[in-house]
C-alpha positions in Angstrom: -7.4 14.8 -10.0 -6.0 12.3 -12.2 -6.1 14.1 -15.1 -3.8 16.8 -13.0 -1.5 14.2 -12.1 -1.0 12.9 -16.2 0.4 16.1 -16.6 2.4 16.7 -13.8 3.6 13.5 -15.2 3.6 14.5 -18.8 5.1 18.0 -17.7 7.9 16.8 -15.7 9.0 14.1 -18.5 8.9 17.3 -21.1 11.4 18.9 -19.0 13.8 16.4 -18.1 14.1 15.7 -22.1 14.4 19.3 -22.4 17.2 19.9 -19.8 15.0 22.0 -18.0 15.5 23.4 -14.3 11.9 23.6 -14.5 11.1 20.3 -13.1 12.6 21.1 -9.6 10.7 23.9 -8.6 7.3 22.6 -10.3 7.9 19.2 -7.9 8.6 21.4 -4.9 5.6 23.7 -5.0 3.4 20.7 -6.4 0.6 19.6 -3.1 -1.5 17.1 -3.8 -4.5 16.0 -1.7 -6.0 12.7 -0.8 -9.1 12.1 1.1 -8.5 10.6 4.7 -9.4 7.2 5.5 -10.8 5.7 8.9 -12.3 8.7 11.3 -11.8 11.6 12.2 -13.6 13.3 15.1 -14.7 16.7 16.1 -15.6 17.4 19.6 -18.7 19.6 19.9 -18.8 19.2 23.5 -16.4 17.4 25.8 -16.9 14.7 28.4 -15.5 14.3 31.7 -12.3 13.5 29.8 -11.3 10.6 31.9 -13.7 7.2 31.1 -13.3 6.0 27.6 -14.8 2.8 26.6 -12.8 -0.1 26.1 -13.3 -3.3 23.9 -15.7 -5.5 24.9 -18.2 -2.9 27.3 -21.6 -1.8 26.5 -22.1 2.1 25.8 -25.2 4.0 25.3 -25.3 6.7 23.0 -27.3 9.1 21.0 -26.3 9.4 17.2 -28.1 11.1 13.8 -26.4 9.9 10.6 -26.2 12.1 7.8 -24.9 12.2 4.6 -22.5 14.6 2.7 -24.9 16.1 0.8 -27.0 16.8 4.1 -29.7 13.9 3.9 -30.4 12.4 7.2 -31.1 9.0 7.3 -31.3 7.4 10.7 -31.2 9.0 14.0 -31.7 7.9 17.8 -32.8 11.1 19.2 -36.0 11.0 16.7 -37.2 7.4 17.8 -36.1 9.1 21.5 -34.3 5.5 22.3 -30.3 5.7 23.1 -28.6 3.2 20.6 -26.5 0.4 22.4 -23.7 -1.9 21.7 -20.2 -3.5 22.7 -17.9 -2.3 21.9 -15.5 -4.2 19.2 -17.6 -7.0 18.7 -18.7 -5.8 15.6 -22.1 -5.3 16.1 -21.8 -1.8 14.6 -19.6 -0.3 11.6 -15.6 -0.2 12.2 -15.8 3.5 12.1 -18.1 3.1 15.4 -16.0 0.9 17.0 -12.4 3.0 16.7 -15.0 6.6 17.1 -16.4 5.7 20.5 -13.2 4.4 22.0 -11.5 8.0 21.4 -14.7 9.8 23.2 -15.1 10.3 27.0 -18.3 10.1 28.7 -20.9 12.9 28.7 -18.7 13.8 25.0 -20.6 15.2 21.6 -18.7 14.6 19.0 -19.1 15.0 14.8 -17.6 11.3 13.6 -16.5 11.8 9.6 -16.2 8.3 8.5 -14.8 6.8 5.5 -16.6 4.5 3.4 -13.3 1.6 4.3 -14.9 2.3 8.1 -18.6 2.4 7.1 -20.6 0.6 4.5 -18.1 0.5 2.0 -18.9 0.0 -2.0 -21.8 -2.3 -1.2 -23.8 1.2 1.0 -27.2 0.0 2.3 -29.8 0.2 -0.7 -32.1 2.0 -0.9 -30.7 4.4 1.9 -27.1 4.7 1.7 -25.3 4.9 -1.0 -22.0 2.7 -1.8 -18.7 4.4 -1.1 -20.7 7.5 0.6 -18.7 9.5 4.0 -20.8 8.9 6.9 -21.1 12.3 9.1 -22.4 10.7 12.7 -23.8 13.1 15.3 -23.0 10.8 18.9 -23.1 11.7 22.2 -21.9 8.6 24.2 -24.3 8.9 27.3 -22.8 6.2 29.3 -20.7 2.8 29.6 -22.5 -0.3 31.1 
């Protein structure tokens, strides 16, 4: 990508020296993508749609954590033991913290999560690699 953008760069100053009209319409149809930070979620099934958890309750949940590429590495469901924690306390990655307060009860949701939300550069070694995307599996069972 940056080698696109060092000659969009390169391209545009070419123009302008040459008088061109070209830059215009090469900077209008130009898109450029970034990769999102923080969470994004995507409901697989909704919840009741009324009780979200708030900071500082306990909430039960079932989770598998994958990778990009499709690895699993951890998952509740397998060791057939909910996962529980309080919510912003940070007992648990930001990116679980911000996830589970946007999800209702009874809710499965896919949780993307950015490495700036997750493990970050450091990863976990020997399982997770350093600036990897989490892909989180949770269905938030109840709030205590």
């Amino acid at each position: 990508m940056l080698g696109s953008i060092s000659r969009g760069i390169m391209s545009r100053v070419q123009c302008t020296t040459n008088g061109s009209n070209v830059t215009n319409s090469f900077f209008r149809n130009l898109s450029l993508t970034f990769p999102r930070m923080g969470v994004d979620i995507d409901t697989q099934k909704p919840g009741d749609g009324t009780t979200f958890p708030k900071k500082g309750q306990k909430v039960s949940c079932h989770y598998t954590l994958k990778l990009e590429n499709g690895k699993e590495i951890d998952s509740s469901r397998t060791r057939g033991q909910p996962f529980e924690f309080t919510i912003g306390k940070g007992e648990v990655i930001k990116g679980w913290d911000e996830g589970l307060t946007k999800m209702s009860v009874g809710e499965r949701a896919i949780l993307r999560i950015s490495p700036d939300m997750g493990y970050g550069a450091r990863g976990v070694p020997g399982a997770i690699p350093g600036n990897a995307t989490l892909i989180f599996d949770v269905e938030l069972l109840k709030i205590k």
